[in-house]
C-alpha positions as CSV (number, residue, x, y, z in Angstrom):
1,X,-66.6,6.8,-93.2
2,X,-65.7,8.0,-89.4
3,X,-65.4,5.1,-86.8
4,X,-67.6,4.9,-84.3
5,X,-66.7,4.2,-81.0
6,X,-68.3,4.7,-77.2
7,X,-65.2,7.6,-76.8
8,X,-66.8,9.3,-80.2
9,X,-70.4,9.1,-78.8
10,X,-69.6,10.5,-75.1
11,X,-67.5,13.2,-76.4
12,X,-69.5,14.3,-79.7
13,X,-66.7,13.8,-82.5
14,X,-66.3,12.4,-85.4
15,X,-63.2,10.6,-85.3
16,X,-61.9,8.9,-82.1
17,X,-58.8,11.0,-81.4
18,X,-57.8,13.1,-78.9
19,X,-55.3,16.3,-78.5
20,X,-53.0,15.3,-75.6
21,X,-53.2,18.7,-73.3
22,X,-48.9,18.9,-73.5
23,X,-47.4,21.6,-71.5
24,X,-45.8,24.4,-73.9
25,X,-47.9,23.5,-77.2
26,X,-51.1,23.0,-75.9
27,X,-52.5,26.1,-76.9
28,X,-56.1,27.0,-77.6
29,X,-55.4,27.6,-81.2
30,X,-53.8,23.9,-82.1
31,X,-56.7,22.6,-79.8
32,X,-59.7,24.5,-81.9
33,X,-57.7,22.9,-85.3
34,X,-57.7,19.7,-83.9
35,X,-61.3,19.9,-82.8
36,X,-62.3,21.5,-86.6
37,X,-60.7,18.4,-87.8
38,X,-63.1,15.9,-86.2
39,X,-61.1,15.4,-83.1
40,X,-61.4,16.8,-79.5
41,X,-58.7,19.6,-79.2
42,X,-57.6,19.8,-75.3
43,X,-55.2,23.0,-74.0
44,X,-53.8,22.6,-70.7
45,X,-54.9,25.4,-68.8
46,X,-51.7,26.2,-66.9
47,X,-50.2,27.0,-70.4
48,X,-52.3,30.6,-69.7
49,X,-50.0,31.8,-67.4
50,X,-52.9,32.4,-64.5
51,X,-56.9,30.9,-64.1
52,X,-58.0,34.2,-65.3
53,X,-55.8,33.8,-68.3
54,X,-56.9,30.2,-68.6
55,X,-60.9,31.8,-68.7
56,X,-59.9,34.2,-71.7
57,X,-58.1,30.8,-73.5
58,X,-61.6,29.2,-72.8
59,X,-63.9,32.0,-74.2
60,X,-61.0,32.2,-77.1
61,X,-61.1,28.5,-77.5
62,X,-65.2,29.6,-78.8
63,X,-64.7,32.1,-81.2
64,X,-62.2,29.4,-83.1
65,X,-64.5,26.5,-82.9
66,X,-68.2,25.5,-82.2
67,X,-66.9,21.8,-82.3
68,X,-66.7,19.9,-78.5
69,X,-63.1,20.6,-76.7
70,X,-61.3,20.0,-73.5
71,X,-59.0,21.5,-70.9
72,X,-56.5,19.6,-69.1
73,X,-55.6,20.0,-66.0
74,X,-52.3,18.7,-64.6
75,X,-51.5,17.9,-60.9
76,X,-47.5,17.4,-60.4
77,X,-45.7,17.9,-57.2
78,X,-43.9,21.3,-56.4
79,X,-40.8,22.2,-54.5
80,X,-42.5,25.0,-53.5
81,X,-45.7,27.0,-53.4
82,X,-48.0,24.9,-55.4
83,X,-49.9,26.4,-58.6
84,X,-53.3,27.7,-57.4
85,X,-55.4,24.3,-59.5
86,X,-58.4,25.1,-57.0
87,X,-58.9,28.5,-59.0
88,X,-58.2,26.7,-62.6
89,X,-61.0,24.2,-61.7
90,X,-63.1,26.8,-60.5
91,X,-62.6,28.9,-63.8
92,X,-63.2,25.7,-65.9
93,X,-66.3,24.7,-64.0
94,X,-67.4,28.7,-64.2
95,X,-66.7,28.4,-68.1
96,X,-69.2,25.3,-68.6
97,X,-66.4,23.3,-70.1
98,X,-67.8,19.7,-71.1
99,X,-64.9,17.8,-70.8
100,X,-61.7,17.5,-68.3
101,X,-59.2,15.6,-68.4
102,X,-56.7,15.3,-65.4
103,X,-53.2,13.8,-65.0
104,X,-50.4,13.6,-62.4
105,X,-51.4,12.9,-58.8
106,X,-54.5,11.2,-57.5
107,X,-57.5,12.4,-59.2
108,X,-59.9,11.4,-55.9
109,X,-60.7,14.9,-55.5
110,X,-60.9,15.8,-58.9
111,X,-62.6,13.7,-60.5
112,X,-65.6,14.1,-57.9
113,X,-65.3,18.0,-58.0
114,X,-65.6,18.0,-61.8
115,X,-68.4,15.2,-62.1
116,X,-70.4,17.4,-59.8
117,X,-70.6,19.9,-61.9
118,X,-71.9,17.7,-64.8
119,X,-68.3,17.1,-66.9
120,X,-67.4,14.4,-68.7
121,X,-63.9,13.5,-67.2
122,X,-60.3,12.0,-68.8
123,X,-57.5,10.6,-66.9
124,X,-54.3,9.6,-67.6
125,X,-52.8,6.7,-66.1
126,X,-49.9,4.8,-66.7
127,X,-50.6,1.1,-65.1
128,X,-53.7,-0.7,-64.8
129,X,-53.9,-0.2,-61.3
130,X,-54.2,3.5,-61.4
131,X,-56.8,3.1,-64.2
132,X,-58.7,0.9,-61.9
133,X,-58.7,3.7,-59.0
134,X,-59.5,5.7,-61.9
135,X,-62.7,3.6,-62.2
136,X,-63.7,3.8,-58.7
137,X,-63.4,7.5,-58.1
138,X,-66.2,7.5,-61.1
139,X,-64.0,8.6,-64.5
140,X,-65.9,8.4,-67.7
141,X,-62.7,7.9,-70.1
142,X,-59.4,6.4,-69.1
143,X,-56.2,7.2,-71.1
144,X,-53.8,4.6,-71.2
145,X,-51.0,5.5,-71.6
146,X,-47.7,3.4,-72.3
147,X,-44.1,3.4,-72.3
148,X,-44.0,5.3,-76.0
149,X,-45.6,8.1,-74.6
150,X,-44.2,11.6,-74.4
151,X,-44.3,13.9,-72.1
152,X,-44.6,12.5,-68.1
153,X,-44.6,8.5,-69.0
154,X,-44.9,7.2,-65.6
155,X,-41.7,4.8,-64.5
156,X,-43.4,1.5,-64.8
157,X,-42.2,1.1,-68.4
158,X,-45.0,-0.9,-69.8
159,X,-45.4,-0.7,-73.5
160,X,-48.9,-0.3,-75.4
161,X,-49.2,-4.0,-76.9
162,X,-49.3,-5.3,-73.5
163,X,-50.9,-2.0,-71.6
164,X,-53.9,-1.8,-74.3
165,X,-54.6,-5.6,-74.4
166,X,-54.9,-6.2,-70.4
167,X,-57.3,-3.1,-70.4
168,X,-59.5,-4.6,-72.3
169,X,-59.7,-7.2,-70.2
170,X,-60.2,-5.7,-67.0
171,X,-61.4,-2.2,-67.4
172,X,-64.9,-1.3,-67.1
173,X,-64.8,2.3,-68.8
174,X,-63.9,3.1,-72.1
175,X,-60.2,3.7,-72.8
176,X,-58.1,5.4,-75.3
177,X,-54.2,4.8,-76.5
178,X,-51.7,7.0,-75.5
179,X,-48.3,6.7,-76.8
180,X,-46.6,5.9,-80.1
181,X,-49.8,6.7,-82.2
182,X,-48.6,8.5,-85.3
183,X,-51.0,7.5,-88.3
184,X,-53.8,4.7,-89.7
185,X,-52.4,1.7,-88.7
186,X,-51.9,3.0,-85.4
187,X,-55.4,4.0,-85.1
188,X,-56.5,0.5,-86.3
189,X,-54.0,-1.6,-83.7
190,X,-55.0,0.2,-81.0
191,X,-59.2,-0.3,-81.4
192,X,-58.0,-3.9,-82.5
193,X,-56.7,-4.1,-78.5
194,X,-59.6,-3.1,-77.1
195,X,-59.1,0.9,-77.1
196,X,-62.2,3.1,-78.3
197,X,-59.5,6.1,-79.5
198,X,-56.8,7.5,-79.1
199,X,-54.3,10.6,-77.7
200,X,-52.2,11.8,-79.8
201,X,-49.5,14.5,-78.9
202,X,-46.7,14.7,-80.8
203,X,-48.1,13.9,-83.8
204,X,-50.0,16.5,-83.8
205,X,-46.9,19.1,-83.0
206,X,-46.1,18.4,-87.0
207,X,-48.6,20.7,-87.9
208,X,-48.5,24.4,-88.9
209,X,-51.2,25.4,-86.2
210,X,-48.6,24.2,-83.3
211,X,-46.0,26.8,-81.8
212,X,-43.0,24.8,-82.7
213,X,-40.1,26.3,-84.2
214,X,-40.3,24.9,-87.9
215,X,-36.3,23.3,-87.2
216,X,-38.4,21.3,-84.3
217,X,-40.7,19.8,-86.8
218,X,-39.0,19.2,-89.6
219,X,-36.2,16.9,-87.1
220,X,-39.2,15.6,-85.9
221,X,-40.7,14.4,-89.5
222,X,-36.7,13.3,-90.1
223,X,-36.1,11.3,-87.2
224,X,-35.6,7.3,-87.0
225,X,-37.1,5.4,-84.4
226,X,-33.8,5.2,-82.4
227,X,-33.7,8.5,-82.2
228,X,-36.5,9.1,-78.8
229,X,-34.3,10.2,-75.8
230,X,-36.3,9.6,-72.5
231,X,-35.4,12.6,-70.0
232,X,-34.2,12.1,-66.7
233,X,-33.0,8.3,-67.2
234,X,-29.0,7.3,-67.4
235,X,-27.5,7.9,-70.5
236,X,-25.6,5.1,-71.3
């Protein structure tokens, strides 16, 4: 039977998971199989190559599923001229997307701009204190997302079993686990600490719906638990 949670009644799915949006893989067509499944499929929308791009992924995203989905938009710093993210919003907002979520830099502006428009919004934050700005700027969903997490991580190194637990104590808003989630038991630990889902990423690059090269996956499925490398970190 599906679990019920507040994250599954907001969002209109069946099962409390979540496609992390993930730069590279994130494409409309792993997003509509996740969101067939009972999940909510998310693409990030810079993974189109342009906002016009990103439309045609959005109206694509529709002729694979008639299930609820999401786009992700990502804010990072830039060395030089910035993407344009004021034209991807305004495509997503143009495209009656129900669901956003952001991640990177402040989501002040964002968050505001997107509720606006009626959007159900998702942010990713890495500490509690940026879940609690999260709060105040009016998200719907956090994603909490600790240390096991892939892709950007944050630097604060705080792992899930303490993340999840003090978010249930202090957050308002319904929040789901990010990081380390790869099957049941996962699932179960992370409601049992408060969460009402969870993101999973790459888990869900095991699948024959994701780009990956087929060596990627099958390392991937092989792989110990000592073998995570975090990027950008001394090596020993």
């Amino acid at each position: 039977m599906p679990i019920r949670t507040r994250v599954t009644d907001m969002l209109g799915i069946r099962h409390p998971i979540i496609m992390g949006g993930m730069t590279g893989v994130g494409t409309a067509e792993l997003a509509a199989a996740v969101s067939e499944a009972g999940g909510l499929g998310i693409f990030a929308i810079h993974n189109a190559g342009s906002p016009e791009q990103g439309r045609e992924w959005i109206r694509r995203m529709r002729t694979l599923t008639d299930q609820p989905f999401g786009v992700n938009l990502t804010i990072l710093p830039t060395m030089g001229q910035p993407p344009p993210y004021e034209e991807y919003a305004r495509v997503i907002i143009e495209e009656g997307v129900k669901v956003v979520e952001t991640a990177g830099s402040s989501p002040k502006r964002w968050i505001k701009l997107f509720k606006d428009a009626g959007i159900v919004t998702i942010h990713k934050c890495v500490t509690i204190r940026h879940a609690l700005s999260a709060e105040r700027y009016g998200v719907d969903i956090i994603s909490l997302d600790g240390s096991e997490c892939a892709g950007h991580p944050g630097e604060e190194d705080v792992g899930n079993f303490v993340l999840q637990a003090k978010g249930a104590k202090v957050l308002s808003r319904p929040y789901v686990c990010s990081g380390g989630v790869g099957d049941g038991r996962q699932i179960a630990a992370a409601l049992a600490l408060g969460a009402d889902g969870v993101n999973l990423g790459t888990r869900i690059c095991a699948t024959k719906e994701c780009n990956w090269p087929e060596s990627f996956k099958t390392r991937m499925v092989e792989a110990s638990e000592t073998d995570t490398v975090l990027m950008l970190r001394r090596l020993r």
